[in-house]
C-alpha positions as CSV (number, residue, x, y, z in Angstrom):
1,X,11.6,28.5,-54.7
2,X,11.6,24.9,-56.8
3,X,12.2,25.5,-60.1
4,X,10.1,22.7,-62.3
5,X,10.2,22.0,-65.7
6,X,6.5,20.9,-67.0
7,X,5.8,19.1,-70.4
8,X,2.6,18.2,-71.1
9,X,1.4,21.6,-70.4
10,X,-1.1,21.7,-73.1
11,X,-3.2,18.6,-71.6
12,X,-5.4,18.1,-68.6
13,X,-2.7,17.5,-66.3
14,X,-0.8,20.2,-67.4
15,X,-3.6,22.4,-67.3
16,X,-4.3,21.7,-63.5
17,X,-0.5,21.5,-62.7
18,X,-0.2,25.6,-63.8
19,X,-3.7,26.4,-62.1
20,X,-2.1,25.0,-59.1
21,X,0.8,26.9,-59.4
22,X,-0.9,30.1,-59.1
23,X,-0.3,32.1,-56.3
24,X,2.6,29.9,-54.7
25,X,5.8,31.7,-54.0
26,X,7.4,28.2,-52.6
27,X,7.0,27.2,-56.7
28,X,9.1,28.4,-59.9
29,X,6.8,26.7,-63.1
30,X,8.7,26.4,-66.3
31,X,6.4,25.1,-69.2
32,X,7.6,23.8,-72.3
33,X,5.4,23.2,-75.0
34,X,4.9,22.6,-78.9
35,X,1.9,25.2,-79.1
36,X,0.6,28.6,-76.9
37,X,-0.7,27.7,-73.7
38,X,-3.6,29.6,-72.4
39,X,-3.0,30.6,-68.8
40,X,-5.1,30.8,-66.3
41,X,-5.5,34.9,-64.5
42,X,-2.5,35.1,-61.9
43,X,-0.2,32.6,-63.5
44,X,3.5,33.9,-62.6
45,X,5.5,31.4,-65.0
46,X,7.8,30.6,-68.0
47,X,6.3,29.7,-71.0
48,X,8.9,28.4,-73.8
49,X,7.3,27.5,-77.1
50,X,9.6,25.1,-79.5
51,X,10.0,21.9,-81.2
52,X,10.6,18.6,-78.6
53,X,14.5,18.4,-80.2
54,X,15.3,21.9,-78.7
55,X,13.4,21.0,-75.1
56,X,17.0,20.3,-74.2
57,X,18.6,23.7,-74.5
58,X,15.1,25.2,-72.3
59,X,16.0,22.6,-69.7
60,X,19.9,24.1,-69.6
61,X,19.4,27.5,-69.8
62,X,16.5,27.4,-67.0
63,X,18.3,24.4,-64.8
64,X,15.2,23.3,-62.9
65,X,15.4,20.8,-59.6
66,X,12.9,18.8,-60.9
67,X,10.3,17.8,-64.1
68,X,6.8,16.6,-64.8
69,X,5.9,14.8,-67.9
70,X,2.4,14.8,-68.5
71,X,3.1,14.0,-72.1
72,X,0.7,11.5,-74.2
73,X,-1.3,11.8,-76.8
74,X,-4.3,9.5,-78.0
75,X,-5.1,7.2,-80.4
76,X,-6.8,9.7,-82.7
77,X,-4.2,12.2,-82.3
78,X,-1.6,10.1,-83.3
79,X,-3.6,8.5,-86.5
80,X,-4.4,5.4,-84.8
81,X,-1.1,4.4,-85.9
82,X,0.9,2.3,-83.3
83,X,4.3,4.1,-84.1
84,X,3.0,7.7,-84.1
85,X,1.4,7.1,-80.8
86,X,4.6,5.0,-79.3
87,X,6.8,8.2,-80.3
88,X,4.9,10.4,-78.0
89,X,4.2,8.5,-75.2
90,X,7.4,6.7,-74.6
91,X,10.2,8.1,-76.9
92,X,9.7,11.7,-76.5
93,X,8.9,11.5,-72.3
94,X,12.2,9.3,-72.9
95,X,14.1,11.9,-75.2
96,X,12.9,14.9,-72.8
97,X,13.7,12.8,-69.1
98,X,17.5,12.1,-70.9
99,X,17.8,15.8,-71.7
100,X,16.8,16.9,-67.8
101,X,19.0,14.2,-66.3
102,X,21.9,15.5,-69.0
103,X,21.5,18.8,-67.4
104,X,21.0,18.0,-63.7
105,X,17.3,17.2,-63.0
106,X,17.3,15.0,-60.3
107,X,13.6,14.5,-60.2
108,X,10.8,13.6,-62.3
109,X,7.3,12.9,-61.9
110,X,5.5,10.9,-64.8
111,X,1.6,10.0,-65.3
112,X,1.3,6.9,-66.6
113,X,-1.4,5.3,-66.2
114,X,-3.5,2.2,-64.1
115,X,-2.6,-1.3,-65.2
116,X,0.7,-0.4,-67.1
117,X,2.7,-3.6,-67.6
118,X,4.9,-4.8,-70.8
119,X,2.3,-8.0,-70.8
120,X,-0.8,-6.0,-70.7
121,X,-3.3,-7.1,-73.4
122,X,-4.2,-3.2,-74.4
123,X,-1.7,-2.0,-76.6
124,X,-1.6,2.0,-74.8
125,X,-1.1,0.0,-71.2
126,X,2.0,-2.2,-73.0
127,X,3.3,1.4,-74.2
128,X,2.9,3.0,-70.4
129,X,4.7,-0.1,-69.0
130,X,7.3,0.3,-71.7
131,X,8.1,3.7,-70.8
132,X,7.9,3.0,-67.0
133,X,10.7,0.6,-67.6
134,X,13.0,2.8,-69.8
135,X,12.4,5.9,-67.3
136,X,13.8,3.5,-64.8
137,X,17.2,3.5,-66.8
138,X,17.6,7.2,-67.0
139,X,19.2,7.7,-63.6
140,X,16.9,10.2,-61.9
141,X,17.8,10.3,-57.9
142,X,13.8,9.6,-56.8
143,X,11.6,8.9,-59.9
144,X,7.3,9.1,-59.1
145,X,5.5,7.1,-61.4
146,X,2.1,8.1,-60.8
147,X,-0.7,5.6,-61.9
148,X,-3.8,7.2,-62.4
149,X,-7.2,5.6,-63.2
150,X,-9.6,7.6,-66.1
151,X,-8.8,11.0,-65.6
152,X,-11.5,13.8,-65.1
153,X,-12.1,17.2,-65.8
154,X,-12.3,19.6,-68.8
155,X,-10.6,19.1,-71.9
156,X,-10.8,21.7,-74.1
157,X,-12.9,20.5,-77.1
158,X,-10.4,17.1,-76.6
159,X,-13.7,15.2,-77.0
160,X,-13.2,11.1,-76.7
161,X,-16.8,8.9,-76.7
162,X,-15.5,5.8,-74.7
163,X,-13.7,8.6,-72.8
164,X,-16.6,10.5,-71.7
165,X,-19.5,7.4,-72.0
166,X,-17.1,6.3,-69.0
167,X,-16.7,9.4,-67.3
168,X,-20.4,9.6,-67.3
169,X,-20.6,5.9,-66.1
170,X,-17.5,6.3,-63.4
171,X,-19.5,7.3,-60.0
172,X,-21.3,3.9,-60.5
173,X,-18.4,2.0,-61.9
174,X,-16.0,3.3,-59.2
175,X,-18.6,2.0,-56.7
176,X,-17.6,-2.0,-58.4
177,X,-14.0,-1.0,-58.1
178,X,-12.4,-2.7,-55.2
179,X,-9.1,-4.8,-54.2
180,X,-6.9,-4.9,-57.1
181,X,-8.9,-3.2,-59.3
182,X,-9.5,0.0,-57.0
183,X,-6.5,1.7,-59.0
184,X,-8.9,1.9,-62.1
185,X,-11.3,4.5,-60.3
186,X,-11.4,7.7,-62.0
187,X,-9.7,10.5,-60.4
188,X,-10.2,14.3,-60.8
189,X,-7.0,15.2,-62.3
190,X,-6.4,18.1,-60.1
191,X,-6.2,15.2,-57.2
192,X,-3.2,13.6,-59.3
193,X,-1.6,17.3,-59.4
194,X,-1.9,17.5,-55.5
């Protein structure tokens, strides 16, 4: 089977990434995580608990073939502080992709997010575009970048207003969405998982 290391396992995307995993014997999922992960009935995987600075010994003892990072945090999270919310969704995707390619990943898949660019106007698109670049750098074999629009789907109390006014709003909205700005559709994020 593919042995893949997930971070981000906490989040929506992680969420659906493990439900997705359940019942597939072509699949070996690894989680690594700062806090207990519920899993979902049937879920055959590893589940490794520690701080982000020992991700690196995980990702050597367990060798996977491949990582997904569907690390980030929000603005409220991270005390709508532009550093605190920098050092989770760029340094530590960076500092945990350098520790898999240290130890032989030769493939990652990383959510970003729709309209990353270094001259974006919105501060958490500058950030995404930042860490786009700098994953770039690491040396991974194939690197997938995957740029979703607003996510959907349960999140576990994780309860944003803009967030869910616009979730509410998106089957109209997407309707308005075409050319260039069709990537800013919101996308169930099971679909992103597939």
């Amino acid at each position: 089977p593919l042995r893949i290391a997930l971070v981000g396992a906490t989040g929506l995307v992680g969420r659906e990434a493990i439900a997705l995993s359940v019942g597939r014997e072509d699949v070996r999922l690894t989680g690594l995580a700062r806090r207990e992960v519920p899993l979902p009935r049937g879920a055959r995987m590893e589940m490794f608990v520690a701080e982000p600075g020992r991700w690196g010994e995980v990702l050597e003892a367990v060798r996977p073939s491949a990582l997904i990072c569907a690390l980030g945090t929000t603005w409220r999270k991270a005390g709508e502080d532009e550093d605190a919310f920098r050092a989770v969704d760029r340094d530590l995707v960076l500092e945990t992709a350098r520790a898999a390619r240290e130890h032989g990943v030769e493939r990652m898949v990383a959510i970003s997010s729709a309209g990353a660019s270094l001259a974006a106007r919105a501060f958490y698109l500058r950030v995404k575009g930042e860490m786009e670049r700098d994953l770039a750098k690491v040396g991974f074999r194939r690197l997938d970048l995957l740029r979703p629009g607003l996510l959907r789907g349960p999140r576990d109390g994780d309860r944003r207003r803009a967030e869910r006014i616009g979730i509410a709003l998106s089957p109209v909205t997407d309707l308005l969405l075409h050319g260039g700005w069709r990537g800013y559709r919101s996308i169930p994020a099971r679909t992103v998982v597939l």
